[in-house]
C-alpha positions in Angstrom: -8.3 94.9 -19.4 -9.6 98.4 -18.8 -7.7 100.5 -15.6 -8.3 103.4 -14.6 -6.0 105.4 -11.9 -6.0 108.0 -9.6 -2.9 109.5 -8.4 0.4 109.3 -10.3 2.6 109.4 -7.4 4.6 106.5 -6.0 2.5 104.0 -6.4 0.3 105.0 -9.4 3.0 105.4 -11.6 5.0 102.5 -11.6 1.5 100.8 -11.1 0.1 102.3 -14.5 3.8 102.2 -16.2 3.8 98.2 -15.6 0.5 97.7 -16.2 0.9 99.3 -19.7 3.5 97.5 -20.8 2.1 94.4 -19.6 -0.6 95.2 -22.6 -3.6 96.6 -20.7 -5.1 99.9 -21.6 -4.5 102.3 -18.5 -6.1 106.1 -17.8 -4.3 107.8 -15.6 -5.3 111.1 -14.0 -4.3 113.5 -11.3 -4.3 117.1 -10.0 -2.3 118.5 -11.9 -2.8 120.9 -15.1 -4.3 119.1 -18.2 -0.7 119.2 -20.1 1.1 118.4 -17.5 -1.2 115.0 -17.2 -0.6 114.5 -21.0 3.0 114.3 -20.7 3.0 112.1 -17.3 1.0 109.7 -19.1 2.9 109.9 -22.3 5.6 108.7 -19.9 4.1 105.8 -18.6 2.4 104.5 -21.6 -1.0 105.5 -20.1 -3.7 107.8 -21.7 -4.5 111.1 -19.8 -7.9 111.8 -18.1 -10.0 113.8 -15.9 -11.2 112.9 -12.8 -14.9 112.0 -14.4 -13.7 110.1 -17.0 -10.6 108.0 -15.5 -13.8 105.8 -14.1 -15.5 105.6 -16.9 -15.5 102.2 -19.3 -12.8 100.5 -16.9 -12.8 96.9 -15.6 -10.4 98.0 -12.6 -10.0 101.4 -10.7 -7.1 102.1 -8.6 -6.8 104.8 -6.3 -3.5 105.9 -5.3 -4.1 109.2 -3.5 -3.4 110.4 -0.1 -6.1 110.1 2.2 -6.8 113.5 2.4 -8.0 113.5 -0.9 -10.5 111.2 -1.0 -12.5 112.6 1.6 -12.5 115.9 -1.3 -13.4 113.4 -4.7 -16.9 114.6 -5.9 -20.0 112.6 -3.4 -21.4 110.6 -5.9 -18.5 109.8 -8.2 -18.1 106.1 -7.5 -21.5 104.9 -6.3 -23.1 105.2 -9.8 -20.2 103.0 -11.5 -21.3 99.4 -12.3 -21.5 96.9 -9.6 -18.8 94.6 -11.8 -16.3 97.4 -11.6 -13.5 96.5 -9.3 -12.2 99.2 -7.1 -8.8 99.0 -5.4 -7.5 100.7 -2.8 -3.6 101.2 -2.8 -3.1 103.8 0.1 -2.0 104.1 3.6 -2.4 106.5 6.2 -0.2 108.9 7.2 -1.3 111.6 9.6 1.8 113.8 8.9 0.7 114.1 5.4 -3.0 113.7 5.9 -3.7 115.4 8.6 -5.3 113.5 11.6 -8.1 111.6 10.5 -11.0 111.0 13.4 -12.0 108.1 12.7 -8.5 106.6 11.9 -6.8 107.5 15.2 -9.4 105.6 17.1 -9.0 102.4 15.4 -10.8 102.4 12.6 -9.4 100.2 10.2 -8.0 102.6 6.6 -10.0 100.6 4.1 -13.1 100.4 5.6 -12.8 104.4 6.0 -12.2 104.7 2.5 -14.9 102.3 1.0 -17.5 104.7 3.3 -16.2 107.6 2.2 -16.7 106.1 -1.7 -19.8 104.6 -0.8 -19.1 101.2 -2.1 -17.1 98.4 -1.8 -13.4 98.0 -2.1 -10.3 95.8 -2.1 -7.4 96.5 -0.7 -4.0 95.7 -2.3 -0.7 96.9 -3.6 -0.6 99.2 -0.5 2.4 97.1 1.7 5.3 97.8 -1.2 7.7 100.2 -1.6 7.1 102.6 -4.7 11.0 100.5 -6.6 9.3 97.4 -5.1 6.4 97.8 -7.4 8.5 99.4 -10.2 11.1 96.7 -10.4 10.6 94.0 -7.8 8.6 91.5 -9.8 10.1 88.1 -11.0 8.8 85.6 -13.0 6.2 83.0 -11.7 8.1 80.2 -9.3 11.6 82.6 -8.8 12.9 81.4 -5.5 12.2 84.0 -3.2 9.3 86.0 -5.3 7.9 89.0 -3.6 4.3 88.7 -2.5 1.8 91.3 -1.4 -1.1 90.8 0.7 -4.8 91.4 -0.7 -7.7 91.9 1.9 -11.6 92.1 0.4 -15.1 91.4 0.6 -15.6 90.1 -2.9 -14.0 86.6 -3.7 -14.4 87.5 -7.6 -12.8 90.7 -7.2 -9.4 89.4 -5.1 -8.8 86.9 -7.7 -9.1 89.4 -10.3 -6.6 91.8 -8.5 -4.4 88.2 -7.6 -3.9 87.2 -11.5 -2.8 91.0 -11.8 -0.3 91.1 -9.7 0.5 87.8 -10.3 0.8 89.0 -14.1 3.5 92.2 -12.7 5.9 89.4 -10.9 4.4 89.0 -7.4 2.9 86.3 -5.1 0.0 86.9 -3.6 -1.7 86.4 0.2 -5.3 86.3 0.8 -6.0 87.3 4.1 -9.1 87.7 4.4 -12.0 90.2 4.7 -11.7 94.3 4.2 -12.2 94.7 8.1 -8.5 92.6 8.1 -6.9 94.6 6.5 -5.2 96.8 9.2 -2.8 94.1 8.9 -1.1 95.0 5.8 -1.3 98.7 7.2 1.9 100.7 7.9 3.8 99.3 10.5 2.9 96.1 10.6 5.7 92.9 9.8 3.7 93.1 6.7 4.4 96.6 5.5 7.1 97.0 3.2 9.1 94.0 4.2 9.7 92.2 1.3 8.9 89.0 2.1 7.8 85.6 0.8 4.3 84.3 0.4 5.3 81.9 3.4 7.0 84.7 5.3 4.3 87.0 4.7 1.6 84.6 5.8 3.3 84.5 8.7 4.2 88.6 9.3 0.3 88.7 9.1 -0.7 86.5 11.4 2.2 88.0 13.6 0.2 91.6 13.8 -1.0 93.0 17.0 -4.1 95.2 17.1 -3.3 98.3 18.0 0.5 98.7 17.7 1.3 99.7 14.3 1.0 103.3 14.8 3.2 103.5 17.1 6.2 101.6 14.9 4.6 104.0 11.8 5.1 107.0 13.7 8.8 106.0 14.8 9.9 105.0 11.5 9.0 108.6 9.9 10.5 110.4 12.6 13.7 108.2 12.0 12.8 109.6 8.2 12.3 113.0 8.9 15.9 113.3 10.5 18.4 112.3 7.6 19.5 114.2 5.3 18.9 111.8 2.6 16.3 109.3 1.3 17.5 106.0 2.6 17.7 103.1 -0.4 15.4 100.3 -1.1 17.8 98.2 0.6 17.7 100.4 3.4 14.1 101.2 3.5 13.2 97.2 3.6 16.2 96.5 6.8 14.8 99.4 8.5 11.0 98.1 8.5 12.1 94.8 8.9 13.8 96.3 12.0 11.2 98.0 13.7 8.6 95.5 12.6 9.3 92.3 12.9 12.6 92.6 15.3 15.1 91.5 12.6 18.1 93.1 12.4 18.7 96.6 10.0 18.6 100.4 10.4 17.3 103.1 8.9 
């Protein structure tokens, strides 16, 4: 297939690295100078291009950009791409980084934000694993204990599209459901970044309560913000588990 991306950060690039290897062609682009694009993409197997063009003659788009930088992408960029085109959205919300987003901070749920601000519609998936997760936590179809990820959409074709994907990169897959539920794969929920089982997972998102997951969000990146080090995957996963669905670990 045809993929574009947007943002080569931590879940762009291991996205577009996999993705290449797994034999698909993959544009990558980002803010960053021209040449310093080329080589990024040399790196992941990916083709460099700008921000026009990364759209252009694609089957999938991913965008893997901070929130605050959709709001600035060019108005009309994606409502002129085919209707076929899928359009993912990987990205969470973080006001720390982002800055405090209106709408966000009264409930609104992230992906429904984002598909208004592209004016068109989205799915939502690879969003609730860690950046080493998606880099080297896939296994082979039927691996006792496979990681699965949760995909949330209004378009039936396009969530079994994304499924055989990530599928293809090593992980099981949830359904759960429309774009409007996706605030339960957001951060903070049992879902986020908790490593868990189709089974388990199913469960972790049935398990989210409206209206909490800020809170445990905002906790966890204060915990963060206070060590002196980057905590490990291992780490990472006990401490979310922790705080978000009352298992044992620490940050």
């Amino acid at each position: 297939m045809n993929i574009g991306i947007i943002g080569t950060g931590a879940v762009g690039s291991p996205l577009a690295k996999n993705l290449a290897a797994a034999g698909h062609n993959v544009k990558v682009t980002n803010t960053r100078p021209f040449a310093e694009l080329t080589e990024k993409a040399q790196s992941l197997g990916a083709s460099p291009a700008i921000l026009e063009d990364v759209i252009k003659d694609v089957d999938i788009v991913f965008i893997s950009v901070p929130f605050s930088a959709i709001a600035k992408f060019p108005q009309d960029l994606f409502r002129s791409l085919p209707d076929q085109v899928i359009v993912v959205d990987t990205g969470n919300y973080y006001p720390f980084r982002d800055g405090k987003i209106d709408a966000l901070e009264q409930g609104q749920v992230e992906s429904v934000w984002v598909a208004q601000q592209l004016g068109r519609p989205i799915t939502k998936a690879f969003n609730n694993l860690l950046s080493e997760t998606t880099a080297v936590g896939g296994a082979p179809e039927g691996t006792p204990g496979r990681i699965a990820l949760s995909i949330a959409g209004d378009d039936q074709h396009a969530k079994q599209v994304i499924a055989g994907i990530a599928n293809e990169l090593g992980f099981d897959v949830v359904d759960r459901g429309t774009l409007a539920d996706s605030w339960r794969q957001q951060p903070g929920t049992p879902a986020y970044c908790t490593e868990l089982t189709a089974a388990e997972l199913t469960a972790a998102l049935d398990d989210a309560v409206p209206g909490r997951a800020p809170q445990i969000r905002d906790q966890i990146i204060g915990e963060l913000v206070q060590r002196e080090s980057l905590p490990s995957r291992e780490e990472m996963v006990n401490g979310n588990r922790a705080k978000q669905l009352g298992k044992s670990g620490d940050l």
